[in-house]
N, CA, C and O atoms as CSV, one atom per row, in Angstrom:
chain,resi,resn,atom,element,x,y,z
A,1,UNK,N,N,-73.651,28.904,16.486
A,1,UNK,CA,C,-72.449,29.556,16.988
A,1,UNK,C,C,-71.427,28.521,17.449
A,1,UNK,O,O,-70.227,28.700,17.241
A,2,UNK,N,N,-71.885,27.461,18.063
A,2,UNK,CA,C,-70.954,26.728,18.947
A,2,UNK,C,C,-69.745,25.742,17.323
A,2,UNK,O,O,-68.546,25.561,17.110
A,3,UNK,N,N,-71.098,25.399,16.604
A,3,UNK,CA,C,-70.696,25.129,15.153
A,3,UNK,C,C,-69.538,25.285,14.675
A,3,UNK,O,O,-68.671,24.485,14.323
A,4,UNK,N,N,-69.636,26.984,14.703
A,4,UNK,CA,C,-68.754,27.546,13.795
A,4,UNK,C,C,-67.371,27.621,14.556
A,4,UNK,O,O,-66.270,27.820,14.042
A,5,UNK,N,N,-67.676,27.410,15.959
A,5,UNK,CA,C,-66.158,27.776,16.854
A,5,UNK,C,C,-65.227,26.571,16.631
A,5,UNK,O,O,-63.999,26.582,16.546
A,6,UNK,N,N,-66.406,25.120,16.527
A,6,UNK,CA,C,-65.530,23.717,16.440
A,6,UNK,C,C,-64.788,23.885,15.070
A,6,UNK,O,O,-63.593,23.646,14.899
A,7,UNK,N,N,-65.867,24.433,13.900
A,7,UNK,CA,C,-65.138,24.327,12.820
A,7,UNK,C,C,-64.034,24.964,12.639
A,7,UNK,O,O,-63.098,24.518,11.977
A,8,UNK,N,N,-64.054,26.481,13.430
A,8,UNK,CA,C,-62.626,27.578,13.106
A,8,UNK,C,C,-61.788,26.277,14.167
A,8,UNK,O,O,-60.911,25.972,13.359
A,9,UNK,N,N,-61.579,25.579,15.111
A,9,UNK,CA,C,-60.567,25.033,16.121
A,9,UNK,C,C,-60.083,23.641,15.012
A,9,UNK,O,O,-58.941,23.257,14.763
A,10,UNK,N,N,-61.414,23.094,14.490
A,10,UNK,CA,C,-61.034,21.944,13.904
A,10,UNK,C,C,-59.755,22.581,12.946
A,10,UNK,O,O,-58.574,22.302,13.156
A,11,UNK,N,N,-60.289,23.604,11.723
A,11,UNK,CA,C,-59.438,23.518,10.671
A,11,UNK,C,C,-57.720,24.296,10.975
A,11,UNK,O,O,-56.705,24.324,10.279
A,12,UNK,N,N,-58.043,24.850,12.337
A,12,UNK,CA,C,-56.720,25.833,13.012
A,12,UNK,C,C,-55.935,24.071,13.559
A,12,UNK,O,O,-54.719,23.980,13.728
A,13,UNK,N,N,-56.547,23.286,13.687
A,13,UNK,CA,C,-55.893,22.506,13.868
A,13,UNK,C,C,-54.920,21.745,13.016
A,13,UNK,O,O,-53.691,21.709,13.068
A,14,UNK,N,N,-55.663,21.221,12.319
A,14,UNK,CA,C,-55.541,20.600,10.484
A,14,UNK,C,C,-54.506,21.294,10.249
A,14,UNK,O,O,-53.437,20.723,10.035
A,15,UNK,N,N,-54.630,23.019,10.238
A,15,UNK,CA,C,-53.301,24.156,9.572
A,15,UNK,C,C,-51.928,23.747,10.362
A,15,UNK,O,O,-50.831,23.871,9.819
A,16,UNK,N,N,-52.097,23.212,11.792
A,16,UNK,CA,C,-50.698,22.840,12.304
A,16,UNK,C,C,-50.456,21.915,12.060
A,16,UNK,O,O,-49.254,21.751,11.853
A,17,UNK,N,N,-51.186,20.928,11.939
A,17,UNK,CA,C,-50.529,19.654,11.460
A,17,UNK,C,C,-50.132,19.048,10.143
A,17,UNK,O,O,-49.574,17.986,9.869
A,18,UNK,N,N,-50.607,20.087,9.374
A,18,UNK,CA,C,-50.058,20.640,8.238
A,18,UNK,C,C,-48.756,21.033,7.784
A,18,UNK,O,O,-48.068,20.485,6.922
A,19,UNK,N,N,-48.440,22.301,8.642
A,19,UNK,CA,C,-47.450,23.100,8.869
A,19,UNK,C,C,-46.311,22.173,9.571
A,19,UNK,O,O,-45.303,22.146,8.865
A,20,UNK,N,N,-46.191,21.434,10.719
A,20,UNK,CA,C,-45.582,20.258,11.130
A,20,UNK,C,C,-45.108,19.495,10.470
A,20,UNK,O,O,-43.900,19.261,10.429
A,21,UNK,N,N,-46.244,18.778,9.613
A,21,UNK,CA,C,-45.832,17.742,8.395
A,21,UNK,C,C,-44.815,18.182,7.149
A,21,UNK,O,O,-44.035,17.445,6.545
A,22,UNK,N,N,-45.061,19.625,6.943
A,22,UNK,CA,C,-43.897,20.123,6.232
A,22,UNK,C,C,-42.630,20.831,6.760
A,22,UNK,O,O,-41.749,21.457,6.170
A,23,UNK,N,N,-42.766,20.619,7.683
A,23,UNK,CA,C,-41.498,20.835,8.353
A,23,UNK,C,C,-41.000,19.837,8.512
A,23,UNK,O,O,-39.966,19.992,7.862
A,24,UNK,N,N,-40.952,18.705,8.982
A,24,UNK,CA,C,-40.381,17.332,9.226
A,24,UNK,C,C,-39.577,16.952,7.836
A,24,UNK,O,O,-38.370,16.769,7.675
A,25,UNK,N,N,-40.921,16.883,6.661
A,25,UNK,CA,C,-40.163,16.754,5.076
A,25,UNK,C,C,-39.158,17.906,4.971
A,25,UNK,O,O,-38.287,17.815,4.106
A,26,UNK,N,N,-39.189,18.786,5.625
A,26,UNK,CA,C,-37.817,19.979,4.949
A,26,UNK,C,C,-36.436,19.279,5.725
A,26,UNK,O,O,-35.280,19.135,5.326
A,27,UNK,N,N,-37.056,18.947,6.908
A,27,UNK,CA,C,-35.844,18.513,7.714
A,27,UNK,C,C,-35.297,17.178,7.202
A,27,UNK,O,O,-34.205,16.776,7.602
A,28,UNK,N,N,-36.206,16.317,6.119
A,28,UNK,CA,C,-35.396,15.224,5.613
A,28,UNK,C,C,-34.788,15.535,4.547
A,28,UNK,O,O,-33.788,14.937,4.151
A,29,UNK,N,N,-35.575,16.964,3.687
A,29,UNK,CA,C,-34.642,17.223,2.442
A,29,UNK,C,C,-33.485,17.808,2.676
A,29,UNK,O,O,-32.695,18.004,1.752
A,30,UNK,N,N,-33.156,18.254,4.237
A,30,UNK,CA,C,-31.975,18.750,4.451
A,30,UNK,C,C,-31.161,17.677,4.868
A,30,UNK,O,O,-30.248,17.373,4.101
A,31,UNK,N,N,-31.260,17.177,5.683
A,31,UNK,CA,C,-30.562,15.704,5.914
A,31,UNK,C,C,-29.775,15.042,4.571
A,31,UNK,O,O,-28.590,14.770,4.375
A,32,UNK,N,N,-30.909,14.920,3.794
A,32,UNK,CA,C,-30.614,14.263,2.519
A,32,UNK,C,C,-29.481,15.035,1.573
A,32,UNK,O,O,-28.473,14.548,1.060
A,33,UNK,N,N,-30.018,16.501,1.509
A,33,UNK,CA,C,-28.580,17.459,1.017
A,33,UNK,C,C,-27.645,17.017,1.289
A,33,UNK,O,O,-26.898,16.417,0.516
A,34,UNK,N,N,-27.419,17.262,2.769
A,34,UNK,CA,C,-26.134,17.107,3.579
A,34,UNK,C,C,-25.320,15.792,3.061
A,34,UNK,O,O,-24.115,15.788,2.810
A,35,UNK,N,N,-26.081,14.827,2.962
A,35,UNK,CA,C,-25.506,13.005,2.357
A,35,UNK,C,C,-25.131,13.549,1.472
A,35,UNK,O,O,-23.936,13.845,1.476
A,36,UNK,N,N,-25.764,13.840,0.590
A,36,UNK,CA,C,-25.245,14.058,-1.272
A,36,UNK,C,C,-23.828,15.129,-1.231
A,36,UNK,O,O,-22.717,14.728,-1.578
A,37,UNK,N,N,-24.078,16.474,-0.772
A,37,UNK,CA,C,-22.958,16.931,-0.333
A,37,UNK,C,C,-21.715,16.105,0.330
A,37,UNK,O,O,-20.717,16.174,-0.388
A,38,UNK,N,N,-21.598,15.636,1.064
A,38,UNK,CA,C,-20.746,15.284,1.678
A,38,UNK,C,C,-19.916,14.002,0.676
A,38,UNK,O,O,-18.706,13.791,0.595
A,39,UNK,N,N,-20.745,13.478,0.176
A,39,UNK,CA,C,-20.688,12.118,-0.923
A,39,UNK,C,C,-19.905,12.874,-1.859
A,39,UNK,O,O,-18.938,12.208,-2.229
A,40,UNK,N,N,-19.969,14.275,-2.500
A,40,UNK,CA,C,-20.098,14.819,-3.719
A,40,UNK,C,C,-18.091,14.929,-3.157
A,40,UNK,O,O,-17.088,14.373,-3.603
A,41,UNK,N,N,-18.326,15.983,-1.955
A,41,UNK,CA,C,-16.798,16.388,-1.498
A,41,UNK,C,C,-16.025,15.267,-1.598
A,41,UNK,O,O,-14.895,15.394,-2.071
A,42,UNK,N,N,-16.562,13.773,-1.108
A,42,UNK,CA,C,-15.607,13.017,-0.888
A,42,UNK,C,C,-14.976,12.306,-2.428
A,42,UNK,O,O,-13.928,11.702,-2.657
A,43,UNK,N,N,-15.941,12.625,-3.165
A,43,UNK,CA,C,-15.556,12.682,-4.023
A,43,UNK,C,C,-14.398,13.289,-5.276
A,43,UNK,O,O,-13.700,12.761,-6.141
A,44,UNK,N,N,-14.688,14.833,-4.751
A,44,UNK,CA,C,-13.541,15.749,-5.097
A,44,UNK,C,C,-12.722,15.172,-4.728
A,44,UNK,O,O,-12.261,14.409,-5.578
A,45,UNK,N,N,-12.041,15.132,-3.353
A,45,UNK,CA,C,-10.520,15.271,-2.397
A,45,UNK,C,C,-10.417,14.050,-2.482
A,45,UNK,O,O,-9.288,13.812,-2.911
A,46,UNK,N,N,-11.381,12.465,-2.186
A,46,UNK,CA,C,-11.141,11.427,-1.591
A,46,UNK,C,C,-10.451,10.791,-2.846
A,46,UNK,O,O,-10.830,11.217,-3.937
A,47,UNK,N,N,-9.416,9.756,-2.819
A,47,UNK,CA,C,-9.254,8.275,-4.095
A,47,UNK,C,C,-8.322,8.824,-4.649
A,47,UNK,O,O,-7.919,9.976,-4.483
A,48,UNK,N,N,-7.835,7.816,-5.515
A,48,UNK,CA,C,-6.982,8.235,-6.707
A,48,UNK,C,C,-7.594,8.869,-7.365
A,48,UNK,O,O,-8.808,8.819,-7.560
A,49,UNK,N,N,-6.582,9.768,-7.930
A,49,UNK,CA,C,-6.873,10.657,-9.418
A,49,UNK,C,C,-7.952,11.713,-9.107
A,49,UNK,O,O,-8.499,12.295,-10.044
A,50,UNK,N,N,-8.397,12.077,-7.370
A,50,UNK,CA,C,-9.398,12.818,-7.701
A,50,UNK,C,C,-8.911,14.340,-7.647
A,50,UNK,O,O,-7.805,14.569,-7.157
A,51,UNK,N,N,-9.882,15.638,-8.248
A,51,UNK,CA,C,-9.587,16.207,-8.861
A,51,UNK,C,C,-8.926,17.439,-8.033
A,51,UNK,O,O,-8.653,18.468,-8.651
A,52,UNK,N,N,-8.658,17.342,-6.605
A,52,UNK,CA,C,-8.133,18.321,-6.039
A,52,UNK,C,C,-6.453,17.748,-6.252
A,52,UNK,O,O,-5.418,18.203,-6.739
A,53,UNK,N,N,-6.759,16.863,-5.777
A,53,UNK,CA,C,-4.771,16.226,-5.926
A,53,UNK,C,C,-4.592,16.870,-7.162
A,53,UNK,O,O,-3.792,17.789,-6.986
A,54,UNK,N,N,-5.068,16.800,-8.649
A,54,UNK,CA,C,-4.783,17.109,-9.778
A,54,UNK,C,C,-4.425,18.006,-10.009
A,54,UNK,O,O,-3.434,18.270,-10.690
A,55,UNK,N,N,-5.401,18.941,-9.319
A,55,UNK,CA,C,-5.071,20.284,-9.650
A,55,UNK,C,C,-3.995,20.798,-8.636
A,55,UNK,O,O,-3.770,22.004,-8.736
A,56,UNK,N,N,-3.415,20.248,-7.854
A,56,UNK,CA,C,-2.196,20.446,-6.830
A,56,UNK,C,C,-1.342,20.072,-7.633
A,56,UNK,O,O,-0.435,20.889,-7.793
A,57,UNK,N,N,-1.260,19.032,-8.282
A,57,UNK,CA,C,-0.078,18.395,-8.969
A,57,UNK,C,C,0.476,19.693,-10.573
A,57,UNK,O,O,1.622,19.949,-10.943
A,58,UNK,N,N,-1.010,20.285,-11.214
A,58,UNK,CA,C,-0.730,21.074,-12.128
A,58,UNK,C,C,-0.090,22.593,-11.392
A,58,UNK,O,O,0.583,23.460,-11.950
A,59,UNK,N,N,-0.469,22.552,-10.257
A,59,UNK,CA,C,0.448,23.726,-9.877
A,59,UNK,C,C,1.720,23.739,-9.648
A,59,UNK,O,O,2.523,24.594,-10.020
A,60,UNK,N,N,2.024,22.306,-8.717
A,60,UNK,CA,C,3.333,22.001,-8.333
A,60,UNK,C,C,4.471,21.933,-10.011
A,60,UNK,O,O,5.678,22.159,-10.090
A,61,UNK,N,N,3.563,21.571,-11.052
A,61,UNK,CA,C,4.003,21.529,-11.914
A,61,UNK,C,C,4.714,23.231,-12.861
A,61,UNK,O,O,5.539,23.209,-13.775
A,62,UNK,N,N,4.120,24.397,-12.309
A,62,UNK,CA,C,4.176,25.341,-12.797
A,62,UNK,C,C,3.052,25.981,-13.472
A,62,UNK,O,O,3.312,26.910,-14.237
A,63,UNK,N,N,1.439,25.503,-13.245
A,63,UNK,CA,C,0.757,26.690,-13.381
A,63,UNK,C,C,0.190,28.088,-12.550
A,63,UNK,O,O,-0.408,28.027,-11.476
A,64,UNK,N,N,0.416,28.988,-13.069
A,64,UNK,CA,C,0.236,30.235,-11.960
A,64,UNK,C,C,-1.149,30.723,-12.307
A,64,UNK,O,O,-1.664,31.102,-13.359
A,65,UNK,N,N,-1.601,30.577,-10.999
A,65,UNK,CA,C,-3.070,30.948,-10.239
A,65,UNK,C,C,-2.933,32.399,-9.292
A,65,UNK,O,O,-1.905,32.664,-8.669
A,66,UNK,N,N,-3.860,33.068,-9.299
A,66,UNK,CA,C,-3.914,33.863,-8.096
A,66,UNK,C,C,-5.140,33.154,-7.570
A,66,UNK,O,O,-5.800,33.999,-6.964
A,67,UNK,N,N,-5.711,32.028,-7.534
A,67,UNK,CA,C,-6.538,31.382,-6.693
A,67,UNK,C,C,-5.641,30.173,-5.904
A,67,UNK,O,O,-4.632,29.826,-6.517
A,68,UNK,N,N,-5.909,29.476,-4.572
A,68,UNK,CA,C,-5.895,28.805,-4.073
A,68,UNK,C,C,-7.310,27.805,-3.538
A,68,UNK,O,O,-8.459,28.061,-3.177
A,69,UNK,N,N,-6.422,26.458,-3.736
A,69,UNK,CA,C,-7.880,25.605,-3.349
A,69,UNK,C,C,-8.053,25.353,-2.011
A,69,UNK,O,O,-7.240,24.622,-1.446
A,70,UNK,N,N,-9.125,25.911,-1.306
A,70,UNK,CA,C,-9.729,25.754,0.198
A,70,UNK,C,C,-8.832,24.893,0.786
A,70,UNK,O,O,-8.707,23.746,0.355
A,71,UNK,N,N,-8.009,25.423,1.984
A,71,UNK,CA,C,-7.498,24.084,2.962
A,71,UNK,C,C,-7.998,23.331,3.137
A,71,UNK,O,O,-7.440,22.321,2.707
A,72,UNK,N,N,-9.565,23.028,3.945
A,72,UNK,CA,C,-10.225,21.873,4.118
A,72,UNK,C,C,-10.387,20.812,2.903
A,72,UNK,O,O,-10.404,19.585,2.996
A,73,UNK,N,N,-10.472,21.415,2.025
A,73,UNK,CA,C,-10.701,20.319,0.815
A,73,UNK,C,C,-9.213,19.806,1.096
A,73,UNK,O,O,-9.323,18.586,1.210
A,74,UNK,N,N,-7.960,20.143,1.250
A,74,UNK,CA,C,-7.171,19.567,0.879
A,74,UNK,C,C,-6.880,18.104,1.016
A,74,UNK,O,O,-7.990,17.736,1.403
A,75,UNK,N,N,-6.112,16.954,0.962
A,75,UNK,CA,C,-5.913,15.792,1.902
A,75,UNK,C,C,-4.734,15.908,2.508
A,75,UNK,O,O,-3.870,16.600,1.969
A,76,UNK,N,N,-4.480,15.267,3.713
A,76,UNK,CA,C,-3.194,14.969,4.249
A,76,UNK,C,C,-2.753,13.577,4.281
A,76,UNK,O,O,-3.462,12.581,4.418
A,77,UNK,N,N,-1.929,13.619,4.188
A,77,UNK,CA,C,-1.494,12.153,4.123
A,77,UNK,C,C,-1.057,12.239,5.436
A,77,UNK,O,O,-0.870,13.353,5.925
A,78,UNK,N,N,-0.765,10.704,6.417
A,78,UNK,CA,C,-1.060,10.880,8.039
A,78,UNK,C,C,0.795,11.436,8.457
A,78,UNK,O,O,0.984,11.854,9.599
A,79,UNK,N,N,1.812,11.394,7.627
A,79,UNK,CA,C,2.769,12.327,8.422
A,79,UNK,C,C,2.218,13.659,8.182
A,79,UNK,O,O,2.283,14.463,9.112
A,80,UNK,N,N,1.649,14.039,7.002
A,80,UNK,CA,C,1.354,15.845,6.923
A,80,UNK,C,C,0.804,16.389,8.253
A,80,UNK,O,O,1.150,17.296,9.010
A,81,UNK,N,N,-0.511,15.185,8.238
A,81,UNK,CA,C,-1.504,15.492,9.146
A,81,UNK,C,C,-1.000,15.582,10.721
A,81,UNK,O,O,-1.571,16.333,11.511
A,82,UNK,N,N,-0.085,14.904,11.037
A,82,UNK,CA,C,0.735,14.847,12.240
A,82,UNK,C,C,1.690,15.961,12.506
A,82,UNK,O,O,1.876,16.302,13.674
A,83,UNK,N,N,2.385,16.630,11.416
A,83,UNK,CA,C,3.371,17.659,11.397
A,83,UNK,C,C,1.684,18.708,11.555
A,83,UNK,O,O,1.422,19.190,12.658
A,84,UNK,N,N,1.016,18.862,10.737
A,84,UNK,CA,C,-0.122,20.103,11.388
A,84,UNK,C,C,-0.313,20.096,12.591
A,84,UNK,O,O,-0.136,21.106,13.272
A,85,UNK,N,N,-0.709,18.958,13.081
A,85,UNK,CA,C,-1.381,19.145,14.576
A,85,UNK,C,C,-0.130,19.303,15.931
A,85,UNK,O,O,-0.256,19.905,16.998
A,86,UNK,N,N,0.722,18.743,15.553
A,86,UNK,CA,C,2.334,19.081,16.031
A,86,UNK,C,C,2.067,21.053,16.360
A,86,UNK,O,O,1.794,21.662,17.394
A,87,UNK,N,N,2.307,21.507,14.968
A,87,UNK,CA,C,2.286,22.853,14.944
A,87,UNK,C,C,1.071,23.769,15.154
A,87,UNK,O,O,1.314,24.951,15.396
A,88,UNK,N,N,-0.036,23.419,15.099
A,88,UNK,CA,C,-0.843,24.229,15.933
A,88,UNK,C,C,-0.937,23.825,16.946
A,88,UNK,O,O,-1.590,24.666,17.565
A,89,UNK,N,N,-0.510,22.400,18.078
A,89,UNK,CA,C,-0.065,22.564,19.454
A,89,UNK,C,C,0.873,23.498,20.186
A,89,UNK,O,O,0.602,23.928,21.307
A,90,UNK,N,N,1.984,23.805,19.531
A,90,UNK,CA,C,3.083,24.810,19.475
A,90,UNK,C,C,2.565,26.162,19.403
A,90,UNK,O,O,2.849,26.928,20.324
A,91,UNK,N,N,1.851,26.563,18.449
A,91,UNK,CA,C,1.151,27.805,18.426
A,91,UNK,C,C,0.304,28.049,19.479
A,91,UNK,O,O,0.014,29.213,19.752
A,92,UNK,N,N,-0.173,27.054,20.163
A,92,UNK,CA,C,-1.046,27.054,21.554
A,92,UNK,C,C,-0.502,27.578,22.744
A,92,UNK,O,O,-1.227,28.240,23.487
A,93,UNK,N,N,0.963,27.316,23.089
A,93,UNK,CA,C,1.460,27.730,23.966
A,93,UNK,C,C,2.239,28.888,24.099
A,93,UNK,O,O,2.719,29.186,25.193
């Protein structure tokens, strides 16, 4: 009897540290997402020629969308970015 109690505690043990160990790896494959994501975006919006400016430039040019591309993706260049934060200070008060 006493046997069988170590063995059910031993392997209930083993099952958490189990369960632990794959949790830790999920939490690095999420980590790791997050890098690649973030790498991927900066990619879109960030540098020359990348492909959100482009497609700003083909609109400014005259193609008609009923889509718009996400604000956050957008870039600002640092007067844009200064006239925004200007105006949602203003909207604050």
């Amino acid at each position: 009897m006493q046997l069988r109690l170590q063995n059910k505690v031993r392997d209930l043990y083993e099952k958490i540290v189990g369960f632990l160990e794959s949790m830790e790896d999920i939490g690095k494959h999420i980590n790791k997402s997050q890098e690649m994501y973030l790498k991927a975006i900066g990619q879109l919006r960030d540098g020359r020629g990348n492909l959100v400016n482009q497609a700003e430039k083909l609109k400014k040019l005259g193609v008609k969308s009923n889509k718009e591309i996400p604000s956050n993706l957008l870039a600002f260049d640092d007067e844009e970015e200064d006239e925004a934060t200007d105006q949602k200070k203003l909207g604050q008060f």
